[in-house]
N, C-alpha and C positions, 0 to 999 in steps of 0.2 A: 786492287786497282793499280795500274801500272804507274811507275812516277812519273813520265810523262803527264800521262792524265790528270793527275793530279795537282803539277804544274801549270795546267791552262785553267785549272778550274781556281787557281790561288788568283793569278795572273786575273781573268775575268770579275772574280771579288772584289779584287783593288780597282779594275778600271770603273766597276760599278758604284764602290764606295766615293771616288774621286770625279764621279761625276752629280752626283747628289747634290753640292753647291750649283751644278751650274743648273740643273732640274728643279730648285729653289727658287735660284736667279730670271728662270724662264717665266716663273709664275708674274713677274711683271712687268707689264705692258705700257706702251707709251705706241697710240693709232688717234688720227686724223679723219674722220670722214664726213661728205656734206653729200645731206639727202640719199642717204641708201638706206631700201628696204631694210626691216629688221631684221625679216628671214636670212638677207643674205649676212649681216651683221654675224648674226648668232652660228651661221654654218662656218664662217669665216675662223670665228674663234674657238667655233668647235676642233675644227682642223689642223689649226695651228701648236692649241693648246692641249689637245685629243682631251678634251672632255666632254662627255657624253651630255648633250643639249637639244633639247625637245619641246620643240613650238608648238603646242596647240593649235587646231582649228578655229579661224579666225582674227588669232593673232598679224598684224598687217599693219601697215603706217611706215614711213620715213624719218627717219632718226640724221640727225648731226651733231657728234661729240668730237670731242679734244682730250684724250685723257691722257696722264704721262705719271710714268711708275705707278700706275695701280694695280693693287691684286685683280686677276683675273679673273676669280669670283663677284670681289666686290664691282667690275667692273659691269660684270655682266648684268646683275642685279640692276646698277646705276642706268644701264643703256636699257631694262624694260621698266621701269618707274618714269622714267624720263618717257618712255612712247605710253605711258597709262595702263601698263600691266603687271603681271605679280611674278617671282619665282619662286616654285616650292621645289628643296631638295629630296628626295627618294632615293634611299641606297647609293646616293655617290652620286646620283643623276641628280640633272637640272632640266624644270617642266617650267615654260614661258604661256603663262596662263593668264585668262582675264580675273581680273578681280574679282569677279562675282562668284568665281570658281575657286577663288581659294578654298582650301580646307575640308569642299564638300567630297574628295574623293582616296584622302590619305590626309595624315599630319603633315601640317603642310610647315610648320615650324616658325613660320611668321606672326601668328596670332595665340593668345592665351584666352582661358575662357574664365571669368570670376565673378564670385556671388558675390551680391551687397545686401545687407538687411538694411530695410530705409525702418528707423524707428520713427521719428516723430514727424513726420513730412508727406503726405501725399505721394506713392508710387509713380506717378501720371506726372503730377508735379515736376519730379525731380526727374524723369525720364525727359521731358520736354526739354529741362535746362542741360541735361548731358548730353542730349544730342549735337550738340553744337560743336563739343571737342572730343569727338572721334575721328579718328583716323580715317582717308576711304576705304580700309579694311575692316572696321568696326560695327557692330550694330550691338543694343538693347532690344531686349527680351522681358516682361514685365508682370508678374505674378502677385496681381492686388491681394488678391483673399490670403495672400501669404507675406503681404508687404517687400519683396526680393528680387532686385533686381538683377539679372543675367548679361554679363556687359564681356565680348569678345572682341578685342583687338589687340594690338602691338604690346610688348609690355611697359614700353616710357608712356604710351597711352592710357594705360589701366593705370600706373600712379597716378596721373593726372586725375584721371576719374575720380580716384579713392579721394586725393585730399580735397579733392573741390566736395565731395560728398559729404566728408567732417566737416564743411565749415558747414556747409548750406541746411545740413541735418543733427543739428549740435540740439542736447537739452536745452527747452527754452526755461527761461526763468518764470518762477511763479513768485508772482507779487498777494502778500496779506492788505487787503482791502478794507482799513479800519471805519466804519462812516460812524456818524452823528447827524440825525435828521432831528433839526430842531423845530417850535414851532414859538414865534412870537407874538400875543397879541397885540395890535397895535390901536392907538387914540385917533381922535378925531382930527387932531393936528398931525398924526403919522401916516393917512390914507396912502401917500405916494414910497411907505418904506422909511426906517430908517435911517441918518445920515452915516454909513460905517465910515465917511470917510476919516472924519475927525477923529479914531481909533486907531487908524495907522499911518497920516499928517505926524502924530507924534511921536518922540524919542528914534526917530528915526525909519519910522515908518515909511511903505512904497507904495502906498494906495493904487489899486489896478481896476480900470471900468470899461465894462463892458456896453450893454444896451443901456441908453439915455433917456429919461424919460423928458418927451417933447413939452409938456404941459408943465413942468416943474424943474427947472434948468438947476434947480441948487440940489437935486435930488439923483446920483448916481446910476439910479434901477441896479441894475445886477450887479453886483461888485463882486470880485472874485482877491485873494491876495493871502500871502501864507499868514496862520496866525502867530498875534503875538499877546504880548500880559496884559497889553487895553483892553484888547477885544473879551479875553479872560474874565476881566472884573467888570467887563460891564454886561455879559451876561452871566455874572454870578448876581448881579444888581439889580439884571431882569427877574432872574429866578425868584430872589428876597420877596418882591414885590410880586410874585405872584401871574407874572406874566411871560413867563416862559414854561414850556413844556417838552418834555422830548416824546417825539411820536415812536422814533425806533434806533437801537445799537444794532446795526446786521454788521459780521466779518464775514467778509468773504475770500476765499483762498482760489485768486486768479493766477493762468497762465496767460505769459505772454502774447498781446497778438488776439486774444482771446475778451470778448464783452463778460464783461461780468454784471447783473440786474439786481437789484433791490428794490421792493413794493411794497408800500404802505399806502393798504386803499382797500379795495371792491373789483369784481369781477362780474359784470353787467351781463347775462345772458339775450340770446335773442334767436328765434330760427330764422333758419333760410333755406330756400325750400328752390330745388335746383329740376331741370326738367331736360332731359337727355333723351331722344330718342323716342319721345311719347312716354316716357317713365320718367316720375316724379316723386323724388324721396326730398326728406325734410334733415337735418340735421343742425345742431347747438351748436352754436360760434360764441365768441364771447369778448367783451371788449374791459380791456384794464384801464381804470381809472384811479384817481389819489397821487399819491409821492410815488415816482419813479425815478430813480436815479439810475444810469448805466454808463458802467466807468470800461474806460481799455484803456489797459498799462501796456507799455514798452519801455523796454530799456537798451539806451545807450551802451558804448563803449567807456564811460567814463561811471558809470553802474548810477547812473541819474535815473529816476522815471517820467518819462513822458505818459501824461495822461488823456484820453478822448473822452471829456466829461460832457452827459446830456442829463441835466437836473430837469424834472418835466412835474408839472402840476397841473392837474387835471379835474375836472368833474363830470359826469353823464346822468343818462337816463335813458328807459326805454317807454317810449309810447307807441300805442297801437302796435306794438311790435316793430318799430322804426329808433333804433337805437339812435343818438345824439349826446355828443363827446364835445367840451371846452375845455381847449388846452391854452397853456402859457411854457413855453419849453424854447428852451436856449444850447446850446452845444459851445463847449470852446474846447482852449488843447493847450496843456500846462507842461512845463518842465520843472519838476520838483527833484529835491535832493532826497536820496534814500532817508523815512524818517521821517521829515518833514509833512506838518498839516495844512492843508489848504483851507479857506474861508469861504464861501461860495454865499454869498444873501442877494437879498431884492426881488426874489420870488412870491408876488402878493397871490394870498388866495383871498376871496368874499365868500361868507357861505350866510345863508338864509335862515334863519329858525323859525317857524311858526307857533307861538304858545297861545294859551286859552284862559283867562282870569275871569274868576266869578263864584258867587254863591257856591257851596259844594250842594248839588243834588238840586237845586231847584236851579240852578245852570242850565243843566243840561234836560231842562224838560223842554217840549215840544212847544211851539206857539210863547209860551211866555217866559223861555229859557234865553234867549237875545236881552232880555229889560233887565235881568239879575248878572250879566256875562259881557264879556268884551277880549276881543281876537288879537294879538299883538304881534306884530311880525317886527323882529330883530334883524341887522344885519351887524357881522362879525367880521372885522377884516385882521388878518394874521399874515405874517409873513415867514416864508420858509426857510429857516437857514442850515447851512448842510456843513458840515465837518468831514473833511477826508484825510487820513493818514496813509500811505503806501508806505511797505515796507518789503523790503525783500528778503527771501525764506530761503537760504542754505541748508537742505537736510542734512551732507555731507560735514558742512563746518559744528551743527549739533550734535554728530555723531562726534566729531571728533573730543566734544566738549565731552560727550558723556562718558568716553575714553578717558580722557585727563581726569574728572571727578571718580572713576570706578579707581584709576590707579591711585589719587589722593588718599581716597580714602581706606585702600587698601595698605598703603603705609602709613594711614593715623594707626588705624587698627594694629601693623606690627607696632609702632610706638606705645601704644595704649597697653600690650600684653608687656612688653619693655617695661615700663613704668611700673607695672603693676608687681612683675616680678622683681625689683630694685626696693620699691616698699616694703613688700612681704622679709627680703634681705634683711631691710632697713629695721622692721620692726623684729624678727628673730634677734638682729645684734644687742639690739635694743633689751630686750627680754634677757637674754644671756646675761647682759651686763645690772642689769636689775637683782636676778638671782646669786650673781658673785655678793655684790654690796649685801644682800640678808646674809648669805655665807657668813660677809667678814666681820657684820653685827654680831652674830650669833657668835663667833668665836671669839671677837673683844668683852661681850656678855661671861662670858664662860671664865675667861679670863680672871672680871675682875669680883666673881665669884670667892 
């Protein structure tokens, strides 16, 4: 190549390389406009800026911005978000598209696609509550039989998603549900229950009352209150005396959120017999009667349990096939400390006994079994009192317990073979020192021979 040539082609490198700040410099912009088309916007800065800029069908509306030093990219983007549309980049191009069109026809670089496993929360659930902080580039996708949610938009949007999804989809706690369904019988002067208040009146006691019984003002009815060492010895005082009874100890191992049931009673059948269509089946229903208790734990932020207690006593029967159910059932809602037992009484039941006294065998003969016999009908009045303890259940912090005791006891044990071997020492020296002293006998022996 001639030097010449070679000269304009140096000459041309330097003017190319010394214009590169100012090809930098161009990239930004500082325009003014009010009310013009977008189309004409984007041909504008096509032109200006030669970069290759492609409106979609449809694309249309009137724009007024003010922008000054901005990238010409970013500019361009600002002026179609601002008129309500998208840009997706392609090879160096820029496509001014509707939103609804993002992504469906190239990577369109604006939107990210991510999986969520919803573990402990309803799919549908948590898809309702995410809908709200998506982008308008955004949608959910929701795959129940797989628990998995599909969430596509912006990526500051998908963090959002994410940690709003930990909190809302966090393990709940599961509370140990300790009860004691007690039963007291009570006297002729205790028809209306009796008084727990005088039990927790003392030493400091907070007596708590619920339903009032109208006809006996000095008589609390339902008394509910955490226990303490009164309430302890005085039905250890029932028991002595023979008039306490426990019906049932049920634990139950609730999750948060979650009803947990306990029944001590009977299960009443009855049909019913349904008629659809000129076709008539029969099928077995059934109704629970006795002690019901059904408890719902939650827990605070301060690791408290709030409880939904519904202690329910009940009795039925079925006649002619016409079931008939009396209840006595109360619901309240406690804030207990982890641990902490609750006292729930005032729950009266009556129950009926029919017995038969008389002669044995000439009783019960026909015609002159009435003159030898006599029918006696008892009533029994008892009242219900309920014991609850909530406690809450760290499998994690157990585990770690069982961690700390595995390695405890894996350095008693080196101790233990430690010790063992310092004995074994101890009694070898020992022995040694046994066999010198016969030695030194033996040879003063010899001696004084």
């Amino acid at each position: 190549m001639p030097i010449g040539n070679r000269c304009i082609l140096f000459l041309m490198l330097i003017l190319i390389l010394s214009c590169t700040p100012l090809l930098a410099e161009s990239k930004k912009i500082s325009i003014s406009l009010q009310d013009v088309e977008i189309q004409e916007v984007m041909k504008m800065l096509s032109r200006k800026q030669r970069l290759n800029i492609f409106v979609s069908d449809g694309v249309e509306g009137k724009v007024s911005i003010n922008l000054y030093d901005m990238d010409v990219i970013d500019a361009v983007k600002s002026i179609s978000e601002a008129a309500g549309y998208a840009v997706e980049e392609r090879n160096g191009s820029y496509f001014i598209v509707d939103r609804d069109e993002v992504g469906k026809y190239a990577q369109s670089g604006l939107t990210e696609v991510r999986s969520f496993k919803v573990q402990y929360t309803k799919p549908v659930q948590v898809e309702s509550i995410l809908k709200d902080y998506l982008s308008s580039y955004g949608k959910i996708t929701t795959l129940e039989n797989r628990n998995i949610l599909i969430v596509e938009d912006q990526p500051v949007f998908l963090d959002k998603i994410e940690s709003i999804l930990s909190e809302i989809d966090r393990q709940p706690n599961q509370i140990l549900i300790e009860a004691k369904i007690l039963e007291v019988t009570l006297t002729d002067n205790e028809i209306f229950g009796l008084d727990w208040t005088k039990f927790f009146s003392k030493d400091g006691g907070e007596g708590s009352f619920g339903v009032q019984n109208l006809s006996n003002t000095k008589n609390p009815g339902l008394f509910y209150q955490y226990l303490n060492s009164n309430v302890s010895i005085a039905l250890n005082a029932l028991k002595e005396r023979g008039r306490l009874r426990t019906l049932s100890t049920p634990k139950l191992l609730a999750m948060e959120g979650r009803e947990a049931e306990a029944v001590v009673g009977k299960r009443l059948g009855y049909k019913v017999t349904t008629t659809i269509n000129q076709v008539t089946s029969e099928s077995i229903e059934f109704i629970e009667t006795g002690i019901i208790l059904k408890v719902t734990p939650y827990v605070d932020r301060h690791n408290q349990i709030m409880l939904d207690i519904k202690p329910e006593v009940s009795d039925g029967d079925v006649l002619d096939g016409l079931p008939s159910k009396t209840t006595t059932q109360v619901s309240t809602r406690m804030l207990v400390p982890n641990g902490q037992t609750i006292f729930l009484g005032g729950l009266i039941k009556q129950s009926t006994r029919d017995t038969k006294e008389g002669v044995p065998f000439i009783g019960d003969l026909p015609l002159i079994g009435p003159l030898f016999s006599n029918d006696l009908n008892s009533i029994t009045t008892t009242e219900i009192i309920v014991l609850i303890t909530p406690k809450m259940v760290d499998f994690n912090a157990d585990k770690l317990k069982e961690k700390e005791v595995e390695v405890v006891s894996r350095y008693q044990n080196i101790m233990d073979k430690q010790e063992e071997k310092i004995d074994s020492k101890i009694r070898q020296l020992m022995d040694e020192d046994e066999s010198k002293d016969v030695n030194n006998q033996n040879y003063i022996w010899n001696l004084d021979i």
